[in-house]
N, C-alpha and C positions, 0 to 999 in steps of 0.2 A: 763529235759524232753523235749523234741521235739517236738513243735507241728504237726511238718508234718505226723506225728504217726498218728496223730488224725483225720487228717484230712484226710488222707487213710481210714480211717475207715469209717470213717463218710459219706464221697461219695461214699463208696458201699453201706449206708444204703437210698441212693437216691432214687435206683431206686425199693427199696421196697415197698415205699407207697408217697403218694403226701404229707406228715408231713416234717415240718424244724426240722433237730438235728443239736444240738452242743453243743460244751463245754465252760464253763467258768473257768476261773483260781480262785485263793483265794481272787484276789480284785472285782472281778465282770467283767473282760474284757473278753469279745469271741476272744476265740483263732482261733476258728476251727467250723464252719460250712456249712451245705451243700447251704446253705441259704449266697452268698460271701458278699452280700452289709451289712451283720451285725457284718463280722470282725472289731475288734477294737471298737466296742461300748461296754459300763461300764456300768454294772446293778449291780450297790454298794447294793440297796436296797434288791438284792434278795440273796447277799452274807449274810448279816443280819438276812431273815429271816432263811436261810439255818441252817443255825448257831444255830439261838434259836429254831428250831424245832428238834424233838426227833420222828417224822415221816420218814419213808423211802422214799415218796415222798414229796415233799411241792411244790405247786400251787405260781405263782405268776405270774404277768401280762398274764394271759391268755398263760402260759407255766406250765409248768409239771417239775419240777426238780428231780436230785438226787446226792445226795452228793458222792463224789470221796473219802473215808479218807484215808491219810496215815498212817504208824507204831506209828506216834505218837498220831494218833486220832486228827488230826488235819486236818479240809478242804482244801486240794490239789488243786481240781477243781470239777467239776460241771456237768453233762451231761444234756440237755436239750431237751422234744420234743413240737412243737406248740401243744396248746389244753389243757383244764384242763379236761378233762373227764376220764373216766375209760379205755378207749382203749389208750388215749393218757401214760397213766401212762402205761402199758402192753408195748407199744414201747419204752419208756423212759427207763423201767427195761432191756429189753431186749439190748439197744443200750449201756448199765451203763454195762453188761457184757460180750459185746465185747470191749466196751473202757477200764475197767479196767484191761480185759486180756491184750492188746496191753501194756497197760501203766506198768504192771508185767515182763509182757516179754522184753521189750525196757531194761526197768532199770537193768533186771535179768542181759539181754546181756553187758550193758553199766558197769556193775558190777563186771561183770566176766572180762571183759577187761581191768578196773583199778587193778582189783588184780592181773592176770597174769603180767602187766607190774611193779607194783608193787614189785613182786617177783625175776625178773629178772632185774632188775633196784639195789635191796636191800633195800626196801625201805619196808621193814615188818619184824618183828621181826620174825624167825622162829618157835616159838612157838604158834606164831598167826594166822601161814599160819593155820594148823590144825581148829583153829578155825572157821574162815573165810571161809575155804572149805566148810565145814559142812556148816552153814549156806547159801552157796549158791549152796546148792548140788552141789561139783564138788569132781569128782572123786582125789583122791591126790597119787595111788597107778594108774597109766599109763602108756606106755611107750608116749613120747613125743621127739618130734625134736625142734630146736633153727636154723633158717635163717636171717640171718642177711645181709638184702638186702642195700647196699650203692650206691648211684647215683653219677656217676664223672663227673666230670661239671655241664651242665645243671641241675637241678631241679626241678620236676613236683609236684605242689600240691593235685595233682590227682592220684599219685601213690598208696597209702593207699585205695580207692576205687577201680581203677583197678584192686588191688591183692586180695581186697576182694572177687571177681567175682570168683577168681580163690579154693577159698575155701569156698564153701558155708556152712559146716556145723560152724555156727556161733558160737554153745555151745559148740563145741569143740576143733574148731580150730581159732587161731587170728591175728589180721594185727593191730601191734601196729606202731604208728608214735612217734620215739623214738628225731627224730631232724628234720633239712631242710633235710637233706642229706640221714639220717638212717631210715630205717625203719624194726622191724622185726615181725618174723612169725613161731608162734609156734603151732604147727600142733600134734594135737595127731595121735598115731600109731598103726598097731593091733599087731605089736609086732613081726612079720616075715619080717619087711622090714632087707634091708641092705645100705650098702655105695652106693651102684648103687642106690638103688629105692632113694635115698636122692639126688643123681647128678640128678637122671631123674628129681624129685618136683625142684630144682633148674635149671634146662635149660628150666624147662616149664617157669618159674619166669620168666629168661633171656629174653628168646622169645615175650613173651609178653610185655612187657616193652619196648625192643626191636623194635616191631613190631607194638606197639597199640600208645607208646609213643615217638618211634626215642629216648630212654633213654639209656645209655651205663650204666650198674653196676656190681658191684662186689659184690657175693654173699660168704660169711661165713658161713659154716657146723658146727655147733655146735656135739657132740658125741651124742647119742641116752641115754635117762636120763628115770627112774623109778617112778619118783616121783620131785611131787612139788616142792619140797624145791631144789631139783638138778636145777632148770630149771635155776635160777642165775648162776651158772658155766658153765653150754652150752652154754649160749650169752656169757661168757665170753672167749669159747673156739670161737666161732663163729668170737670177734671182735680181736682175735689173729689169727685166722687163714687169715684174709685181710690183716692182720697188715704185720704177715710175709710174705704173697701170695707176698704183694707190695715190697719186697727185695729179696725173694728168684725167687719166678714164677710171673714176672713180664707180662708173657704173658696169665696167665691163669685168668680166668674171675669166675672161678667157685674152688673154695679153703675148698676141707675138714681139718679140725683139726686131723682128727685119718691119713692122709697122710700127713704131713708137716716133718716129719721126723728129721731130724738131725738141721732143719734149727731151727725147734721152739725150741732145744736147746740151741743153736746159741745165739736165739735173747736173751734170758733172761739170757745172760751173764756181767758182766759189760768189760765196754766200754776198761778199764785198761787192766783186766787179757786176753782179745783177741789180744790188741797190745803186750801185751809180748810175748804169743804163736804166734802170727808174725813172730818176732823178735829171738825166738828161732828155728824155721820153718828153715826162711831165716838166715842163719847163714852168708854164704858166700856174698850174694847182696837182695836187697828186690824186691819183687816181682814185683815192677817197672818196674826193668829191663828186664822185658821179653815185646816182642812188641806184636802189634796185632793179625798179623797173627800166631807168635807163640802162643797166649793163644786160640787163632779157633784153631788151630792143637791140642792143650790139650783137650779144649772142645770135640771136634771130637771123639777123642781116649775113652774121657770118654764116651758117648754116645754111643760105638760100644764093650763097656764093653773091654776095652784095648786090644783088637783085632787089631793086624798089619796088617793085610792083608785087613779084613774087612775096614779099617779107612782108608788106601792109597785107595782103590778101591772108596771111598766115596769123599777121596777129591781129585780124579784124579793125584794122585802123584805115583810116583813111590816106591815101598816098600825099596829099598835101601831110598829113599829121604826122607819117615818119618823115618826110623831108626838115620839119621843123625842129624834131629831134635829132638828126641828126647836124642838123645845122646849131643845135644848143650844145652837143659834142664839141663838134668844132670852134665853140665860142670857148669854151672849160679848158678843152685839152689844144688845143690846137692843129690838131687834124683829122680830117677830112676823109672821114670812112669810106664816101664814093671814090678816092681815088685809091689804084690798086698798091701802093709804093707803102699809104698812110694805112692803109688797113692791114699789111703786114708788119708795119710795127707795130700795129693797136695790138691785134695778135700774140703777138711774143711777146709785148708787153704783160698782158693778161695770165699768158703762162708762166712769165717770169712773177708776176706778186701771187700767182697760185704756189709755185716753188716756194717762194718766201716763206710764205702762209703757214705750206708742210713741215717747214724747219723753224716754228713760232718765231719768226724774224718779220718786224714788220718796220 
């Protein structure tokens, strides 16, 4: 529990009347009062009597007490106002429940946040997710999103509050700190968003971070999930969609899972059977042998959807002069990028020695 909980509370109950409140914990030390010079002093003795009284309030040194219990019936802390009189006890009840609301709600929230990470982490059996919802009234039938926000390079320990700003409903939405680097954020939804409105809650991320913190990240799109138990496989699509952002779209900063396409196939191949399909590809030379500007002149072509005219006018050549390149392709590798069968394996081929490339396997 946090005492600074407490002590927000308690310094608005300042300026209500000229009375000292605060709290004590279960050994007798003030945590939290409006009253600062009595932080960190130990009234053991009035933990004691707290304890053996079966009164709602109990008096001691000219204070007014009331006992905090928790689930187990067991004294937590203490709320405290100067005065033993009748009106001092009426302030003392009253200040006992706004601290115990705060101290409900804190934990409610602090609660809810170990389970969601919990869930998405795997670190609850899925039978218990059920369980544990209930108990902390959380809806388990939602639509919700998985962001999985990664910082490159530098790293701010201030992240995880900056992005909380960005989501205030706290009971709904969350900003876990998963490492130094990982942080994610799982946002419930009303159920009309789409793949855009998910880019849009991600470049807000971007910007901010960006902007508040000079922090560069890469943000993962987990799929939109129905329920609780789903929300472990959308961090999981979320820490696959950077995984292959970083080998296929090395230039994109913002990486949905339901757009990764052919590559997140790719990646979950083993490392063997892509060298072979290499190797069977390239029949005649390996794909080495083509130089730089010839793989920009493929690039190219793919980009203008194998459009000849479109692709010469783009790289200022002459359309006789890409037809000859591409017909020097066809001499090397043995096919034939104007047709559409050969230019899908050129394709995947390209992404497969890119995979390679990322796993220094060459």
């Amino acid at each position: 529990m946090s005492n600074s909980v407490f002590q927000s509370v308690i310094l608005q109950l300042k300026d209500a009347t000229d009375r000292i409140f605060g709290v004590i914990d279960s050994e007798g030390c003030v945590v939290s009062s409006t009253d600062m010079s009595l932080l960190g002093e130990r009234w053991p003795d009035a933990v004691v009597k707290l304890t053996g009284s079966s009164e709602l309030n109990t008096t001691f040194g000219q204070k007014t007490f009331r006992a905090i219990i928790n689930s187990a019936n067991i004294l937590e802390y203490a709320v405290f106002c100067s005065g033993d009189d009748e009106q001092a006890k009426a302030y003392c009840n009253m200040a006992y429940i706004s601290l115990n609301g705060a101290k409900s709600f804190y934990e409610e929230k602090h609660d809810r946040g170990t389970f969601v990470k919990n869930i998405i982490m795997d670190n609850i059996l899925p039978g218990d997710i059920y369980i544990r919802a209930k108990e902390l009234h959380f809806a388990t039938d939602a639509p919700r999103a998985v962001f999985l926000v990664r910082q490159m390079g530098r790293s701010d320990v201030t992240t995880v509050d900056m992005l909380s700003g960005l989501f205030p409903d706290k009971l709904q939405d969350f900003v876990l700190s998963i490492n130094e680097s990982d942080t994610a954020i799982v946002k419930q939804l009303n159920g009309s968003e789409t793949a855009e409105d998910l880019e849009r809650i991600a470049r807000s991320v971007k910007d901010t971070l960006k902007n508040e913190l000079f922090i560069k990240p890469i943000i993962g799109i987990g799929t939109i999930v129905c329920h609780l138990r789903e929300l472990a496989d959308a961090y999981k699509e979320a820490q696959t969609a950077i995984d292959v952002g970083k080998v296929f779209d090395t230039e994109k900063s913002i990486i949905n899972y339901e757009n990764l396409g052919i590559g997140r196939l790719i990646y979950q191949l083993p490392t063997t059977l892509c060298e072979i399909f290499l190797s069977e590809v390239f029949k005649k030379s390996s794909i080495d042998a083509l130089d730089q500007e010839t793989l920009f002149t493929i690039n190219k072509f793919f980009e203008n959807n194998l459009n000849v005219s479109e692709t010469s006018r783009k790289l200022f050549v002459h359309r006789n002069t890409l037809v000859y390149r591409l017909e020097k392709i066809k001499k090397i590798t043995g096919l034939d990028l104007r047709q559409f069968d050969h230019a899908i394996v050129f394709k995947v081929a390209l992404m497969v020695r890119k995979y390679l490339s990322s796993r220094e396997i060459r």
